[in-house]
C-alpha positions as CSV (number, residue, x, y, z in Angstrom):
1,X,-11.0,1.6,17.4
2,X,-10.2,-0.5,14.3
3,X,-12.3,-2.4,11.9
4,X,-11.6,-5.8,10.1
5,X,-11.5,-5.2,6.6
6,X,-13.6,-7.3,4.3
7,X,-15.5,-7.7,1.3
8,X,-19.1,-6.2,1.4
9,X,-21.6,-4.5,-1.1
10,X,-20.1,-1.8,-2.3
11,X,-22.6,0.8,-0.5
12,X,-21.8,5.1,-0.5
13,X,-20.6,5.6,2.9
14,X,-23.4,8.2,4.9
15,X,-20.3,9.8,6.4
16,X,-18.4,12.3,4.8
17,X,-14.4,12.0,3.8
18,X,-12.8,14.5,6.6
19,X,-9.5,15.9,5.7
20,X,-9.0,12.9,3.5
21,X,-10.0,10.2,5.7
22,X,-12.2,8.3,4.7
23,X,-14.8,6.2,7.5
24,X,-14.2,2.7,8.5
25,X,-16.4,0.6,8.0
26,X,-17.7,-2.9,9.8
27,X,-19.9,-5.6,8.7
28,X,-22.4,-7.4,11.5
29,X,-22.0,-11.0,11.4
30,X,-24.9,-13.2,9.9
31,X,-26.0,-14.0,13.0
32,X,-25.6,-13.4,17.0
33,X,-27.1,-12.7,20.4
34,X,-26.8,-9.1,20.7
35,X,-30.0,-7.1,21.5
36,X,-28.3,-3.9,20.3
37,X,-25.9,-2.6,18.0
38,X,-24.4,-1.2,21.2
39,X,-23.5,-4.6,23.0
40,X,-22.6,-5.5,19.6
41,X,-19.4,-3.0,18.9
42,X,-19.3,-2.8,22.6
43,X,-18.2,-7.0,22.7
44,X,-16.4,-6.5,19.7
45,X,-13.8,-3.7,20.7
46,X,-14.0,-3.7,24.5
47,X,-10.9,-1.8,24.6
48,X,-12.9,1.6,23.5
49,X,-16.0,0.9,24.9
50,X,-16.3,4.7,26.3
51,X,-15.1,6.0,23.1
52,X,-17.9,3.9,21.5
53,X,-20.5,5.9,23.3
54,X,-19.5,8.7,22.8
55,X,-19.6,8.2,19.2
56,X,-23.0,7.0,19.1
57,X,-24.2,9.8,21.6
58,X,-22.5,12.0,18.6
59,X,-24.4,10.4,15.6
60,X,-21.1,9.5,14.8
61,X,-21.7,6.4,14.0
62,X,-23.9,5.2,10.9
63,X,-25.8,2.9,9.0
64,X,-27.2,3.4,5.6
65,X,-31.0,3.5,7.2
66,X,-29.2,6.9,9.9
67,X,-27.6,7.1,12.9
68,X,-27.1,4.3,15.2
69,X,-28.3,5.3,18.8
70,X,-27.8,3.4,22.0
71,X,-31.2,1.8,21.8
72,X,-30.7,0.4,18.0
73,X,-32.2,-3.3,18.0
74,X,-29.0,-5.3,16.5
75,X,-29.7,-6.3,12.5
76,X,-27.6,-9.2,11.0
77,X,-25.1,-8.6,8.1
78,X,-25.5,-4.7,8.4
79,X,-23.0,-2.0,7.2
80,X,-21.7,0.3,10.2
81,X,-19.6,3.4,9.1
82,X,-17.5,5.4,11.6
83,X,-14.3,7.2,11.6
84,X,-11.7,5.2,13.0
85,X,-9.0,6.5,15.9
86,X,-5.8,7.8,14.7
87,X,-2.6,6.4,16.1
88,X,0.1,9.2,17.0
89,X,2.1,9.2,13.8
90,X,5.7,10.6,13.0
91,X,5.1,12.8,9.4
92,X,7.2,11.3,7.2
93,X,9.3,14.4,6.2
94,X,9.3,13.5,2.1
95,X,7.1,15.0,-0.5
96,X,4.3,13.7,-3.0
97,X,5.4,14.5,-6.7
98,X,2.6,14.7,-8.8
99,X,3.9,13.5,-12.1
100,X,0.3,13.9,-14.0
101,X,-3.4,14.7,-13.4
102,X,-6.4,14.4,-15.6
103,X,-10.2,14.1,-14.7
104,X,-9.5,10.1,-14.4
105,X,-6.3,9.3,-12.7
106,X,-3.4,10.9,-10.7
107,X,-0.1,9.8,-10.9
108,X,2.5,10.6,-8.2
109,X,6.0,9.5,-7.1
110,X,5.6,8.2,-4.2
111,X,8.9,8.5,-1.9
112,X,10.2,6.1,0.4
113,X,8.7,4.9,4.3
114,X,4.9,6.1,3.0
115,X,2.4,3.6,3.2
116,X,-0.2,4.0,0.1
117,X,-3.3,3.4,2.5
118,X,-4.3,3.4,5.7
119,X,-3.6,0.5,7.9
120,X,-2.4,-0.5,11.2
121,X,-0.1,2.7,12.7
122,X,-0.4,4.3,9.4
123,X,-3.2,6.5,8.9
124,X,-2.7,10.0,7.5
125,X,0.8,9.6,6.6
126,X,-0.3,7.4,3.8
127,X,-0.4,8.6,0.1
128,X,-4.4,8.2,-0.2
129,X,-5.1,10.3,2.3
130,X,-2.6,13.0,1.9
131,X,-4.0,13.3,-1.7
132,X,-7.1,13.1,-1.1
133,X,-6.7,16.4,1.3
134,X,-4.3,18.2,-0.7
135,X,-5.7,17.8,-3.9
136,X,-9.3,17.9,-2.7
137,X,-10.5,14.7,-4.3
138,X,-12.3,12.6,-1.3
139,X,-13.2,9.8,-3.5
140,X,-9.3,9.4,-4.6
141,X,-8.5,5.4,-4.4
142,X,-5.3,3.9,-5.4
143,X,-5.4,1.4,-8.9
144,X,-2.8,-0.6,-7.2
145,X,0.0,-0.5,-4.1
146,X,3.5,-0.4,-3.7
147,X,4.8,-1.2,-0.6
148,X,5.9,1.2,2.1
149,X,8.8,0.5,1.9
150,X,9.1,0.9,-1.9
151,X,9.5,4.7,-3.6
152,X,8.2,5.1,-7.2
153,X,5.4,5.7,-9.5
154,X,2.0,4.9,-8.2
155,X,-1.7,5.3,-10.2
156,X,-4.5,6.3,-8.5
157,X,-8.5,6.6,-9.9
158,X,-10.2,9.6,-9.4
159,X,-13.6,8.5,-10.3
160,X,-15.1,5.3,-8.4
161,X,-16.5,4.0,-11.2
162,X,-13.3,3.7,-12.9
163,X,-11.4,2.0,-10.2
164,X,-12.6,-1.5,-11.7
165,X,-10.9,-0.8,-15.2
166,X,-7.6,0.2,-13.7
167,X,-7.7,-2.3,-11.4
168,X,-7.9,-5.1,-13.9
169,X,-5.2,-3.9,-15.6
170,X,-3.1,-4.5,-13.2
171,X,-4.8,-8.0,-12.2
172,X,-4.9,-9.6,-15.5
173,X,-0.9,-8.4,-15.9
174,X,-1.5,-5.6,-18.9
175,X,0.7,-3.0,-17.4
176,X,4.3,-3.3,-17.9
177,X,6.3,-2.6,-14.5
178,X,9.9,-1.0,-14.5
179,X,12.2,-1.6,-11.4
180,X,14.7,-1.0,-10.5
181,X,16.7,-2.4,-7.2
182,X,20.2,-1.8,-5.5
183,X,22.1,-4.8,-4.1
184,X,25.5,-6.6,-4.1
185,X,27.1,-8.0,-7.4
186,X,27.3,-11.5,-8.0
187,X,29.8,-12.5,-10.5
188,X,28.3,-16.1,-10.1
189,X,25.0,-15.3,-10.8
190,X,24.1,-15.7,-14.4
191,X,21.6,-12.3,-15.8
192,X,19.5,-12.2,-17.3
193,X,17.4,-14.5,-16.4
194,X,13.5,-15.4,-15.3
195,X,12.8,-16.2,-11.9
196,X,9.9,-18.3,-11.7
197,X,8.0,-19.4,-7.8
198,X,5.1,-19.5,-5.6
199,X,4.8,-17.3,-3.2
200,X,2.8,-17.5,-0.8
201,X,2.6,-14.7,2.4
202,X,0.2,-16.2,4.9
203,X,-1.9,-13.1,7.4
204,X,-0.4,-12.2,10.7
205,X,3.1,-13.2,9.2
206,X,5.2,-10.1,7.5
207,X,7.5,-11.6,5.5
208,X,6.5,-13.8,2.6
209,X,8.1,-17.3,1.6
210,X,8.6,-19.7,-1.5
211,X,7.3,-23.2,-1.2
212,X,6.5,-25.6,-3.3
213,X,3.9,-26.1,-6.0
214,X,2.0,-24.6,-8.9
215,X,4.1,-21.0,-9.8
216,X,2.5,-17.8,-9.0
217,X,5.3,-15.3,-9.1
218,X,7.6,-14.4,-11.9
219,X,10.2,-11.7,-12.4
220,X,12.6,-11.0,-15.5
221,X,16.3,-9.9,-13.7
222,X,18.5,-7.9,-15.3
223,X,22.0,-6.1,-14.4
224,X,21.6,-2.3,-15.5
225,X,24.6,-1.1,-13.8
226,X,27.9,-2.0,-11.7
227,X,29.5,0.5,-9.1
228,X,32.6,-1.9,-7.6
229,X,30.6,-4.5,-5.3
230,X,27.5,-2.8,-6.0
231,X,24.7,-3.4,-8.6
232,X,21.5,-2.3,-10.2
233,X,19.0,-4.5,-11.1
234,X,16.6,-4.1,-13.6
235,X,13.3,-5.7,-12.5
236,X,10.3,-6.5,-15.0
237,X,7.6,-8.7,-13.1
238,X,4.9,-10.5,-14.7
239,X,3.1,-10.8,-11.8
240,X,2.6,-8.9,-8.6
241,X,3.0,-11.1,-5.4
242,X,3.4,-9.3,-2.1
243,X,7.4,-8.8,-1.7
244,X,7.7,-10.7,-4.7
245,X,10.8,-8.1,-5.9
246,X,12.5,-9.0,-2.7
247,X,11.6,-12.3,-2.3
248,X,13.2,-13.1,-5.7
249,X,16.3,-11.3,-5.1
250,X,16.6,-12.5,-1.6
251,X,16.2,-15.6,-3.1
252,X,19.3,-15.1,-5.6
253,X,21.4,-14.8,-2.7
254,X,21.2,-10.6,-3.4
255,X,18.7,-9.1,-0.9
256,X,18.0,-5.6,-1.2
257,X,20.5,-3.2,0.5
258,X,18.3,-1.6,2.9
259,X,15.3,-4.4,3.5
260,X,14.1,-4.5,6.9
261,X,12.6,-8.3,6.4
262,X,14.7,-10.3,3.8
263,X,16.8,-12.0,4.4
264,X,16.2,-11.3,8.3
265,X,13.7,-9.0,10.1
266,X,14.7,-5.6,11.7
267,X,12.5,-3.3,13.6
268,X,12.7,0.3,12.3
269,X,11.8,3.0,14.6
270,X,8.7,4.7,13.4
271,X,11.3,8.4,13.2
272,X,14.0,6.2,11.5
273,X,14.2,7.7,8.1
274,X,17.7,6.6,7.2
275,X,18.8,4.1,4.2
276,X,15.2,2.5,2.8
277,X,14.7,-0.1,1.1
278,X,16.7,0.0,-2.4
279,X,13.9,-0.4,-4.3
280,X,12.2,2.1,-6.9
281,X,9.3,1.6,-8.8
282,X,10.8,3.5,-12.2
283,X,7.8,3.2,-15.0
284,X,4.3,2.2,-15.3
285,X,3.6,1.7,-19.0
286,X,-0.3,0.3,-20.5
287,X,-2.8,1.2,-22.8
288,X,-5.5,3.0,-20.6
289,X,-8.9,1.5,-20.8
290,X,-10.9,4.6,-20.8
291,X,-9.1,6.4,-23.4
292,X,-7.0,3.9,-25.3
293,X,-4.1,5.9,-25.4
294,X,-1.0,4.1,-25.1
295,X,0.2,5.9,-21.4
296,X,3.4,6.0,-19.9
297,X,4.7,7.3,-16.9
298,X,8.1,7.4,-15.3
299,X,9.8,8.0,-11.8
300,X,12.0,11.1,-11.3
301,X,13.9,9.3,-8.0
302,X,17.3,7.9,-8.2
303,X,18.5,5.5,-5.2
304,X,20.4,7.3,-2.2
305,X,23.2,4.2,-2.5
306,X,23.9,4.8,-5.9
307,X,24.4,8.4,-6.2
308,X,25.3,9.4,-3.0
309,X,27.4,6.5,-1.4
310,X,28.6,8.0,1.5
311,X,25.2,9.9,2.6
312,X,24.0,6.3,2.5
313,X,26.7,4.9,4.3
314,X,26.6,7.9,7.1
315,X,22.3,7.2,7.4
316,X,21.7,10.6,5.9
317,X,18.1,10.8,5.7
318,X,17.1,12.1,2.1
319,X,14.4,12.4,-0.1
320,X,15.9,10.4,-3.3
C-alpha cells in the first residue's frame, strides 16, 4: 500500500521508526462521503483492501487522537500514519562511507544505484533508511538529494529541528557543489563556459527537458582532465534542478557515459550493477548555520571509466 506524498502540518508521527523505516503517512481530503475511515483507505487503495484490515485489526494504523478501528466515523483533512508495504528489493551490494558525524549532521559517500529515500521500488535500499538503522538515529533526514543514479557526498540532519537551516542552505544556493562527470571530448566545444536554461521536469515524466522562458538552471563547465576521447568535467552549479548536470551536458552534445535517460531512455534491470552513471558528487563546501564554521567535505570515489577503463568496458560491477 503506498501513500501520495504531500505537504501537511508537520505533526510527530504516533508510530515508531522500525528498522529505519519510517511510517507513511496520508492526508484525508477536505471533504467526502465516506462514513468510515475504513471505506475511506478501502476506495482509495482497493488493491490491498485485505491488507488494510488487517492493519486496522492490528492498531497498525494511526491517527494522532489513537488507533483507527474498523468503526472510526471518517474526519476531513486528518493525518493517517501506517507503515507502508515493502516491494522485494535487490541489496545494492555497495557500502555507505561515513565521511563525518557530529550531534547535528552526518555526512556519507553515497555510492552509485542507491536511492537517498524511499520511493517507488526503493525502500530500504535507500541511504535514509540504511542510516537511520545502522547508526541508530530514527529521526535521520537528508538536507538535500542526489539522484540515484549519482555517487558522492551527501548531508544529512540529525536533529529535526535543524533540518530547516540546512535545507535553506541548499535552497537559497549558499553551498558550493563540486562535480565532477565523465563523457566524450569535444574539441569544438569551447570550456569553460556557463550554461544557462530552464528546466523544467513535469510528474509522471522521468527525464527532464529545456524549453523556453525565464532561466532556472545554471551550471559553470569545466574540462579537468583528457584520457584520448575521454573527458572529465568539472561541474559547479548554481542551482539544483532535477538532472540539471545531465541535462546540461546532454545538452552540449556530451551526455554522460553511463546515463540511462539522456540522451535516450534505457531500462536497467533492478540486479544490473554494471557502468553507472559517470557522475560524482566530489565536495560540499558552506558555512554551517548552527555553528558558523566554515565546513567542507569531500568524496573519496573516483569514476570506474577513468581509472579502470577496461573493467568499465567489460561491465565489471565495482564499488568506485
Amino acid at each position: 500500500m503506498r501513500s501520495r506524498r504531500r505537504r501537511t502540518s508537520r505533526e510527530a508521527s504516533p508510530l515508531p521508526t522500525v528498522d529505519g523505516l519510517a511510517p507513511a503517512r496520508v492526508r484525508t481530503p477536505a471533504t467526502g462521503g465516506w462514513a468510515t475511515m475504513r471505506d475511506h483507505l478501502v476506495d482509495r487503495f482497493p488493491h490491498v483492501a485485505e491488507r488494510i484490515d488487517a492493519r486496522l485489526a492490528a492498531g497498525e494504523i494511526v491517527t494522532a487522537a489513537g488507533p483507527v478501528t474498523p468503526a472510526t466515523p471518517y474526519t476531513p483533512s486528518t493525518t493517517l500514519w501506517l507503515y507502508r508495504d515493502e516491494p522485494d528489493e535487490v541489496p545494492v551490494p555497495f557500502g555507505l562511507p561515513v565521511l563525518y558525524a557530529d550531534d547535528d549532521v552526518v555526512v556519507v559517500d553515497k555510492p552509485h544505484l542507491l536511492a537517498t529515500i524511499p520511493r517507488g521500488s526503493h525502500v530500504r535500499q535507500t541511504v535514509l533508511v540504511r542510516l537511520r538503522h545502522e547508526l541508530g538515529l530514527p529521526a535521520l533526514s537528508p538536507a538535500h538529494r542526489l539522484d540515484r543514479a549519482t555517487a558522492g557526498v551527501l548531508l544529512l540532519v540529525v536533529r529535526p529541528e535543524l533540518r530547516g537551516a540546512y535545507q535553506t542552505l541548499f535552497a537559497r544556493g549558499r553551498v558550493t557543489k563540486t562535480y565532477e562527470a565523465l563523457a566524450r571530448f569535444d574539441p569544438d566545444l569551447e570550456l569553460p563556459r556557463t550554461e544557462v536554461s530552464r528546466i523544467v521536469k513535469r510528474p509522471g515524466v522521468f527525464a527532464a527537458v529545456t524549453e523556453d522562458g525565464e532561466p532556472n538552471a545554471e551550471t559553470r563547465v569545466e574540462l579537468a582532465g583528457l584520457r584520448g576521447e575521454l573527458a572529465r568535467y568539472r561541474l559547479t552549479p548554481r542551482t539544483g534542478r532535477t538532472h540539471q548536470l545531465r541535462v546540461h551536458l546532454n545538452g552540449l552534445g556530451v551526455p554522460i557515459l553511463g546515463d540511462d535517460v539522456y540522451p535516450e531512455l534505457h531500462r536497467r534491470a533492478p540486479e544490473d550493477f554494471t557502468r553507472p552513471l559517470q557522475l560524482l558528487s566530489r565536495a560540499l563546501e558552506f558555512d554551517d548555520p548552527v555553528t558558523g564554521a566554515r565546513r567542507r567535505f569531500v568524496s573519496g570515489r573516483t569514476l570506474q571509466a577513468w581509472d579502470d577503463p577496461d573493467g568499465w568496458a567489460a561491465g565489471t560491477p565495482h564499488e568506485w
